[in-house]
C-alpha positions as CSV (number, residue, x, y, z in Angstrom):
1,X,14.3,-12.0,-19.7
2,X,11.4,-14.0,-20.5
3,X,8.2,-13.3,-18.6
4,X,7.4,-16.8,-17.9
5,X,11.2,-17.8,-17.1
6,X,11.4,-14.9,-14.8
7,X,8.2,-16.1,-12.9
8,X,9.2,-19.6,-12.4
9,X,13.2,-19.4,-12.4
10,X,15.4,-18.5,-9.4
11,X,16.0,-14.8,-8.9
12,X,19.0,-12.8,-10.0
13,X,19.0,-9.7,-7.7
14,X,20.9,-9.3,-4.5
15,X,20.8,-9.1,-1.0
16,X,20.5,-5.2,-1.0
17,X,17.3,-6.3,-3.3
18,X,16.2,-8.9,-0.4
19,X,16.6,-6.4,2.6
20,X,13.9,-3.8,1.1
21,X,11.7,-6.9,0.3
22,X,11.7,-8.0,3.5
23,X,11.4,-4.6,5.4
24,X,8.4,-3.5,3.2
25,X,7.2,-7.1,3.8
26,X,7.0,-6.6,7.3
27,X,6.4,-2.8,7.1
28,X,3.0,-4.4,5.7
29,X,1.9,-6.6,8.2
30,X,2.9,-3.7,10.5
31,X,-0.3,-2.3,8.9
32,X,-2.4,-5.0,8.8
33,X,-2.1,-5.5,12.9
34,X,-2.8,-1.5,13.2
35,X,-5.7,-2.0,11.1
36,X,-7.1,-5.2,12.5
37,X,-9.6,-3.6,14.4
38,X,-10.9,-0.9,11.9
39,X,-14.6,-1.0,10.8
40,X,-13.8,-2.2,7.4
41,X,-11.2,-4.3,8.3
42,X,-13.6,-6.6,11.1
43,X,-16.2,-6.6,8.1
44,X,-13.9,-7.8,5.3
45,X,-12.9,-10.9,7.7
46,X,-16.5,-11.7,8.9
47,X,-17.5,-11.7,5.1
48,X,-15.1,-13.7,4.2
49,X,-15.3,-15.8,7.0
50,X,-18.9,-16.1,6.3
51,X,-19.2,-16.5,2.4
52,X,-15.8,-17.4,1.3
53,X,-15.2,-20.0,3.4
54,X,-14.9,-22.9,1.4
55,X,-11.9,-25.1,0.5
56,X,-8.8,-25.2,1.8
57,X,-8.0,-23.2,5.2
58,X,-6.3,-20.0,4.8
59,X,-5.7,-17.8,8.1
60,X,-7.5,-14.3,8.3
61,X,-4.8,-12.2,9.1
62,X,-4.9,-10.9,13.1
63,X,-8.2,-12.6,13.1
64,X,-7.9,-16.3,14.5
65,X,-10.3,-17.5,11.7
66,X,-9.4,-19.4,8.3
67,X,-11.3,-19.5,5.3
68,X,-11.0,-19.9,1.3
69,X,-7.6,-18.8,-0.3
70,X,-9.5,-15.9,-2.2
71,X,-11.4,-14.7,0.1
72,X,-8.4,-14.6,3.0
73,X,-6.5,-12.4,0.2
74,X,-9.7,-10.4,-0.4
75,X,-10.1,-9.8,3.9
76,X,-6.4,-9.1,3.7
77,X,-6.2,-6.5,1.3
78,X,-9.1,-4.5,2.3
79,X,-8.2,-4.7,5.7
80,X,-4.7,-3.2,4.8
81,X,-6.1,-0.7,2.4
82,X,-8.3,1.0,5.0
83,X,-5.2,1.8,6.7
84,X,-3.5,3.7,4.1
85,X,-0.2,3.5,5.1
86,X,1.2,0.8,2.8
87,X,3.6,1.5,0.8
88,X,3.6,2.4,-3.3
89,X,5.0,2.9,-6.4
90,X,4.9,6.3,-8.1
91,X,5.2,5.5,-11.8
92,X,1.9,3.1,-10.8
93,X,0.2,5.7,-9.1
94,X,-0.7,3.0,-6.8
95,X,0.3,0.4,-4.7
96,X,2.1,-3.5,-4.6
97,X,2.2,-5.1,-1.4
98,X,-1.0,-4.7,-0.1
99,X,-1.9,-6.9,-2.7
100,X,0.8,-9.1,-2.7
101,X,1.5,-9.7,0.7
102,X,-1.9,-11.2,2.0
103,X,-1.5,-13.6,-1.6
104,X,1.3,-14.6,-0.1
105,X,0.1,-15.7,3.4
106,X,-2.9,-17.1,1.3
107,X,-1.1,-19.3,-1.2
108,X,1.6,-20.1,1.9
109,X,-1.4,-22.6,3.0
110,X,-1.1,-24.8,1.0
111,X,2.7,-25.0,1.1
112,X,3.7,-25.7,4.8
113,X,7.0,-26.5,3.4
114,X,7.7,-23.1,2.2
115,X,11.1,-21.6,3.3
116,X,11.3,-18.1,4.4
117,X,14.1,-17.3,1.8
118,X,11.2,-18.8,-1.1
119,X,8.5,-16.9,0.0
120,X,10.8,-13.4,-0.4
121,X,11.6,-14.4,-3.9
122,X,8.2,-14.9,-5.0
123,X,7.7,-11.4,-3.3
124,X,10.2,-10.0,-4.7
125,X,8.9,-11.3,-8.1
126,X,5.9,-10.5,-7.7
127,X,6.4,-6.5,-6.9
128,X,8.2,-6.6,-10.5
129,X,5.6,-8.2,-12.2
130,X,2.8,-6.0,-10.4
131,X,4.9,-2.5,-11.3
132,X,5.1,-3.5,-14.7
133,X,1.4,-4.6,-14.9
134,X,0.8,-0.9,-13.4
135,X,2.3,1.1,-15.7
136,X,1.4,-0.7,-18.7
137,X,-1.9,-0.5,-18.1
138,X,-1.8,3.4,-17.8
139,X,-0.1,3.7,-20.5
140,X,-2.7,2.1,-22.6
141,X,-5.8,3.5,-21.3
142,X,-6.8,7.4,-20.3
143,X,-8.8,6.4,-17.5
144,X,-7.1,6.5,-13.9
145,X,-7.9,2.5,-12.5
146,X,-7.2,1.7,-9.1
147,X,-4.4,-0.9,-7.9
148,X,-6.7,-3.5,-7.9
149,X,-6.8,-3.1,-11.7
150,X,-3.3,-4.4,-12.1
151,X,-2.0,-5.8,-9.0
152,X,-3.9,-8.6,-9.6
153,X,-1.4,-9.6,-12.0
154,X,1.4,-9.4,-9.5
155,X,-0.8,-11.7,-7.3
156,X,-1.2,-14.0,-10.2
157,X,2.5,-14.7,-11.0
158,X,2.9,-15.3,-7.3
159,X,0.4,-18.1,-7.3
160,X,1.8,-19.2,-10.4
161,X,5.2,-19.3,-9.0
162,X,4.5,-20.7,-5.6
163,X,1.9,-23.3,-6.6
164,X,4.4,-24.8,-9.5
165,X,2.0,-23.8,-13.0
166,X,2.7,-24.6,-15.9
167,X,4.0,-22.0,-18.2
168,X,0.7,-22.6,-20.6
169,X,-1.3,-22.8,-16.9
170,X,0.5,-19.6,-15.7
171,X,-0.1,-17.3,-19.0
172,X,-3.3,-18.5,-18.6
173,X,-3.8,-17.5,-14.8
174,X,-2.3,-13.8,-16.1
175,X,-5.0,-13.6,-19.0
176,X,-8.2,-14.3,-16.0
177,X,-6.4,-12.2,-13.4
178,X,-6.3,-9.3,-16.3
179,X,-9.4,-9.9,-17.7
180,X,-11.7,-10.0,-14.2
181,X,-9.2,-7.4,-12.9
182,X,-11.3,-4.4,-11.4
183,X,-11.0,-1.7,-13.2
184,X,-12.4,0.5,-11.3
185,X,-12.1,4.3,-11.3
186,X,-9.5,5.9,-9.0
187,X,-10.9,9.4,-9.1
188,X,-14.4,8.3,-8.5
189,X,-13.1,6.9,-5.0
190,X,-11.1,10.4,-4.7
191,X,-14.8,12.2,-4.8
192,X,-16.7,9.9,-2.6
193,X,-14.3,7.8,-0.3
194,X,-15.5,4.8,1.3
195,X,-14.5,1.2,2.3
196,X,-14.0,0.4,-1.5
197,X,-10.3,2.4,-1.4
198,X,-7.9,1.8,-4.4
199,X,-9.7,-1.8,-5.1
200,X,-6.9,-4.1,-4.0
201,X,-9.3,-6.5,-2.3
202,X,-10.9,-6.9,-5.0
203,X,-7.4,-7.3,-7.0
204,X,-6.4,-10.1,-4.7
205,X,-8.7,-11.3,-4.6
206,X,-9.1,-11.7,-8.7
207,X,-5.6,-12.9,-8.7
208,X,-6.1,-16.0,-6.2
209,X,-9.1,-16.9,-7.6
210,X,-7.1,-16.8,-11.3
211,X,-4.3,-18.9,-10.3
212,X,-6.8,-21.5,-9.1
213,X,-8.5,-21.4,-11.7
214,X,-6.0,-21.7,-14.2
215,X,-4.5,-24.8,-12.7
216,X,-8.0,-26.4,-12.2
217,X,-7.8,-26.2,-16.2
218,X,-10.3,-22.9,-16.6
219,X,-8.2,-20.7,-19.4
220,X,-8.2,-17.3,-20.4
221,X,-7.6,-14.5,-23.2
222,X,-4.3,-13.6,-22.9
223,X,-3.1,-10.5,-21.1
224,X,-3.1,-7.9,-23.3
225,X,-1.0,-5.5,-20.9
226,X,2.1,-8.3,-20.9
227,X,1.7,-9.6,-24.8
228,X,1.0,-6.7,-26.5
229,X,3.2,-3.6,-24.8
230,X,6.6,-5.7,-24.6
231,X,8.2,-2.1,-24.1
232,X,7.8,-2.0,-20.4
233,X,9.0,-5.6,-19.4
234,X,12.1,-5.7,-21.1
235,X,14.2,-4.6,-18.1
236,X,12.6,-7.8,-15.7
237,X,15.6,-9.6,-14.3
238,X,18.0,-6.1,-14.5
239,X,15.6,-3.4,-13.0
240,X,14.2,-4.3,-10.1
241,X,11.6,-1.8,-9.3
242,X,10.9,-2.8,-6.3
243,X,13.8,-0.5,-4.8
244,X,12.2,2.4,-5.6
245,X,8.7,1.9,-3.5
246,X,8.0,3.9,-1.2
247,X,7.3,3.7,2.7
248,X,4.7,5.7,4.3
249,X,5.2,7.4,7.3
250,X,1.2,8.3,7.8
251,X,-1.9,6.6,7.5
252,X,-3.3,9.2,4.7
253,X,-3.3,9.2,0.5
254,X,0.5,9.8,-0.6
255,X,-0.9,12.6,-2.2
256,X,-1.3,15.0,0.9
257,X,2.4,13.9,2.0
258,X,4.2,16.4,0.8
259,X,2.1,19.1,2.7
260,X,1.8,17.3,5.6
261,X,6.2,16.8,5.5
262,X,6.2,20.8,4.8
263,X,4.0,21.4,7.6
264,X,6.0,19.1,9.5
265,X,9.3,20.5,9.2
266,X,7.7,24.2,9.2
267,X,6.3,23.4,13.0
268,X,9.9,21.7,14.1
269,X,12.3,24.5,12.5
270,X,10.1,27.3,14.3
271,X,8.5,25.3,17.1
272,X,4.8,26.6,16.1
273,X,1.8,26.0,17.7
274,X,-1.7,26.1,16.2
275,X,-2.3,29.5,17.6
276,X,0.5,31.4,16.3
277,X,-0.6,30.4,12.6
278,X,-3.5,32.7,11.4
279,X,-3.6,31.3,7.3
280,X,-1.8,28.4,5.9
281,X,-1.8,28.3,2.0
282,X,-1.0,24.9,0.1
283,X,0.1,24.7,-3.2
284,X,0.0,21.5,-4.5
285,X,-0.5,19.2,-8.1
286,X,-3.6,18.7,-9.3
287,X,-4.8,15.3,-8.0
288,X,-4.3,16.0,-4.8
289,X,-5.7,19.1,-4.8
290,X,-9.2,17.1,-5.7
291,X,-8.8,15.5,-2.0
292,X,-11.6,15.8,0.7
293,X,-11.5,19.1,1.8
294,X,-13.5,19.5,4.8
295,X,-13.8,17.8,8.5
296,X,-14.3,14.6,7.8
297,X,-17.4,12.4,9.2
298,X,-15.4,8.8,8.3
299,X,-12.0,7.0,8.7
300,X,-12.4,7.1,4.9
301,X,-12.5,10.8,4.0
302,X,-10.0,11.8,6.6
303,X,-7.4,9.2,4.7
304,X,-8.3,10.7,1.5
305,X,-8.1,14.4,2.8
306,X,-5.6,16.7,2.2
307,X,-6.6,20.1,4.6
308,X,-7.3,17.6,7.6
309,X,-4.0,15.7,7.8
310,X,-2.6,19.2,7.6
311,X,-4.1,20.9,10.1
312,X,-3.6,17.3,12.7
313,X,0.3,17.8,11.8
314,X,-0.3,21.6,13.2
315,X,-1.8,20.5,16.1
316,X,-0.6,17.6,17.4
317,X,2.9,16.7,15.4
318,X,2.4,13.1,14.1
319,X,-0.6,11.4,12.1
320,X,-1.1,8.1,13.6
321,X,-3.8,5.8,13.0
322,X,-5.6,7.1,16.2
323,X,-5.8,10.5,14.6
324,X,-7.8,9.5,11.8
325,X,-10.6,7.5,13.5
326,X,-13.3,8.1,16.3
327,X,-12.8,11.5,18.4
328,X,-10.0,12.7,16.1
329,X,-13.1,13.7,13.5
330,X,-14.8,16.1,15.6
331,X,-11.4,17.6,17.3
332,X,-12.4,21.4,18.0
333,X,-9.0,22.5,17.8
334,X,-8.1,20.6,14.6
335,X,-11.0,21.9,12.9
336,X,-10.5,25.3,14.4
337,X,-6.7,25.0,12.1
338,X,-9.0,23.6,9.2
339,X,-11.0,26.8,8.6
340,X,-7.8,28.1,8.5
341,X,-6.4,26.3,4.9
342,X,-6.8,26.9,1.1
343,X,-5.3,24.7,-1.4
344,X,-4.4,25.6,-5.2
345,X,-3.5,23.3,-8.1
346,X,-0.3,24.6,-9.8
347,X,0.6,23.6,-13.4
348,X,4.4,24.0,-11.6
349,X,3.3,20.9,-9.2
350,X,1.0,19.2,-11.1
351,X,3.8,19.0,-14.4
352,X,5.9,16.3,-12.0
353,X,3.1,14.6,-10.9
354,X,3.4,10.8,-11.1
355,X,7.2,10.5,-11.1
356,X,7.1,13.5,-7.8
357,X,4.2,14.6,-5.5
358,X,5.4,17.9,-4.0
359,X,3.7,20.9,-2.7
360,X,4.4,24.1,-0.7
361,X,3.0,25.8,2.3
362,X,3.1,29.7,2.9
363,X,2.1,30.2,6.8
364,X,0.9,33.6,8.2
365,X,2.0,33.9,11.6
366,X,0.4,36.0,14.3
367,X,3.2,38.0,15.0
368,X,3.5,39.5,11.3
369,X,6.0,37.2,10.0
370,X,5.7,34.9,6.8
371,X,7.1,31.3,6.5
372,X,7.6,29.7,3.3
373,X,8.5,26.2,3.2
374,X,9.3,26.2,-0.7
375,X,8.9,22.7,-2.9
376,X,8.4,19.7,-0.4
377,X,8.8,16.2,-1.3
378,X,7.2,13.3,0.4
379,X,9.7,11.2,3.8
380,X,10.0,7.9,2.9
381,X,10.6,7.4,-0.9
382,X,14.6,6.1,-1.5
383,X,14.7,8.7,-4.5
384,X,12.8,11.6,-2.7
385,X,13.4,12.0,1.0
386,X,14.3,8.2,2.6
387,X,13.3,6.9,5.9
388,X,16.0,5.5,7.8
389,X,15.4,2.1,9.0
390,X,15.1,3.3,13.0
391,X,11.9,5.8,11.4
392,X,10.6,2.6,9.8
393,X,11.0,0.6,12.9
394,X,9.4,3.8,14.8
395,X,6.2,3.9,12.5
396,X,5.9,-0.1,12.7
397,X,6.0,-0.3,16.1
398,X,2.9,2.9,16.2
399,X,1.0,0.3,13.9
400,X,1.3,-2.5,16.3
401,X,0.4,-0.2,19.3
402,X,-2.4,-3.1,19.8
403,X,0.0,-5.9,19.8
404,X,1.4,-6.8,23.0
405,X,5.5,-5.6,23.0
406,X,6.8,-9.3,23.0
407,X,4.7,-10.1,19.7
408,X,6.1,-6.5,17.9
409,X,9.1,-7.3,18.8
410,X,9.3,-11.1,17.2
411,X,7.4,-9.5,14.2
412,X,10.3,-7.0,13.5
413,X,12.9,-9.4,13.9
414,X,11.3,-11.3,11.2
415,X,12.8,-8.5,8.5
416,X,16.6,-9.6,9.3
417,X,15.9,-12.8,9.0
418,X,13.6,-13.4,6.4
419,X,16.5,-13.4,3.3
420,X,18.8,-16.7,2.8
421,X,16.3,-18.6,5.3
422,X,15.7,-22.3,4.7
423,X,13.5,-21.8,8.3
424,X,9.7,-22.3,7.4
425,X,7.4,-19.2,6.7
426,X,5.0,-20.9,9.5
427,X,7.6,-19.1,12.2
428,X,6.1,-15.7,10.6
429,X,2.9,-16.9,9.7
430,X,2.0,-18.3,13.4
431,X,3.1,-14.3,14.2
432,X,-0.1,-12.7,12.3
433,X,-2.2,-15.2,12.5
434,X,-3.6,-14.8,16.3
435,X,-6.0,-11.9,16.8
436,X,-4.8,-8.4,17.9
């Protein structure tokens, strides 16, 4: 299908294609709420609120406060991002909807007539878009960029879609959201993490601000990732990637998932405890290998950590976001389990690595024995090892551990009845906008 036709046209896909829309629609918000009140999340709002704040009113999500449509999806983003528990794409290395899904609300302001059933589609098209953008732009440079780099695009086409561009006005709003698109260097966050994270702020930014842009009458080069590799959006309208994304069960890098699941089942099939494990041994691809590997002093190295989130599965059983903020990063008896963990790359890993992230754990017990958990894939991907939509609901709801119950609860009732909904979005919208 046409790239431009398939932004602007009604959608072919089906209600099985709807359902995961909406549940990783509100799996997303489920993280913005449990991030609401995380360092960088207060400071992305009061920025925006503070420097972006012109134009038309768009609500800061979980904040009370509107401001400008960019800088709401720039608050947005970050704020989700810092809780890294959104969910992602392999073949992007990255991740969609925390991009997409603050646009949405953004754009959404200036259509108070938006149905609930419309604002899926355009998220629906915009994940294909975005995954496309993603890979394309991998395959054409050696450099590893962050999401930002390319969900921008994704953002774009929503705008495009949702604010009625032209086609001339919406290949234009592609070409600025490409061009300004932060290409920023994924690895370089992996070394040193901080509030910048994999750059979607900045990506949703970009994309907002090229959609208004483009139908204000600014134009732009065109995108080089759409018009010149034709190869990877020939499927649009048949494949729809967004099937395929996966869900995050924990509030850490996907990359240290598959340890933290082996862990996981190791401690449930032999009911361990820290003290009966005297040396764990991780085996693991390359990338994540390259993860934080000490105690961490921030939020932002214990989500890009890979020995940490390990050794909190060991101890306590579940990674919430409680367990990767204040007195969780000077726990005694998590760093006690720490000093306790080596990690090797392995060609063996490291040769699936993006279309798989899996890894191994060897544990030696105190009582002589050896437990091998052999080659773990990550919960939570529909090709690797799925959630079920009660372990999504269970993971939502320890996001919104802020919210009072009677809120969580209207929130996940939203996902069954956000498809084939003339209601207004507003219903949803009046849901996240409120502070936590």
């Amino acid at each position: 299908m046409d790239m431009f036709d398939f932004i602007h046209a009604p959608l072919g896909c089906d209600d099985t294609v709807r359902d995961v829309a909406a549940t990783l629609l509100i799996d997303t918000l489920g993280v913005a709420a449990g991030a609401a009140d995380g360092a960088a999340g207060r400071i992305a709002r009061d920025f925006a609120a503070d420097h972006m704040g012109a134009g038309q009113g768009a609500p800061l999500l979980f904040d009370g406060r509107s401001c400008g449509l960019p800088g709401a999806a720039f608050a947005a983003a970050t704020q989700i991002d810092n809780l890294d528990a959104h969910d992602g794409f392999n073949p992007t290395k990255g991740h969609i909807g925390c991009a997409v899904v603050p646009a949405l609300f953004a754009f959404a302001s200036l259509r108070p007539d938006l149905t609930r059933a419309e604002a899926l589609d355009a998220l629906i098209m915009a994940y294909e878009v975005a995954a496309r953008a993603g890979v394309a732009l991998h395959a054409t440079v050696s450099d590893y960029h962050t999401s930002g780099a390319w969900n921008a695009l994704g953002v774009a086409a929503l705008g495009a879609r949702l604010l009625g561009l032209s086609r001339d006005q919406t290949r234009h709003a592609l070409g600025i959201a490409e061009y300004h698109g932060p290409r920023s260097q994924m690895m370089r966050e992996i070394a040193n993490p901080t509030m910048l994270h994999d750059g979607s702020g900045m990506g949703a930014m970009t994309g907002v601000m090229a959609v208004l842009m483009a139908q204000a009458g600014f134009t732009g080069a065109p995108a080089i990732t759409i018009e010149e590799a034709p190869e990877h959006w020939d499927t649009l309208g048949t494949d729809w990637t967004i099937t395929r994304n996966y869900i995050k069960p924990y509030p850490v890098c996907r990359w240290a998932h598959p340890a933290i699941d082996a862990m996981r089942t190791l401690r449930l099939a032999h009911d361990l405890r820290a003290d009966d494990v005297t040396r764990i041994e991780i085996e693991t691809f390359e990338a994540a290998a390259a993860l934080f590997p000490g105690m961490p002093d921030t939020t932002s190295q214990a989500q890009y950590a890979l020995p940490f989130p390990v050794a909190t599965m060991l101890v306590h059983g579940q990674i919430g976001p409680t367990a990767i903020e204040g007195a969780a990063l000077h726990a005694r008896d998590v760093k006690d389990v720490l000093r306790r963990i080596s990690v090797r790359a392995t060609d063996h890993h490291t040769a699936h690595f993006p279309q798989k992230r899996t890894a191994a754990l060897t544990l030696h017990l105190k009582d002589g024995r050896t437990l091998v958990s052999g080659d773990t894939e990550p919960r939570g991907g529909p090709q690797e090892v799925p959630m079920s939509l009660a372990e999504v609901e269970e993971k939502f709801r320890i996001m919104c551990a802020a919210l009072p119950a009677r809120r969580t609860d209207a929130l996940w009732s939203m996902r069954s009845r956000m498809a084939n909904s003339d209601q207004p979005l507003t219903d949803l919208t009046a849901l996240i906008t409120p502070p936590v």
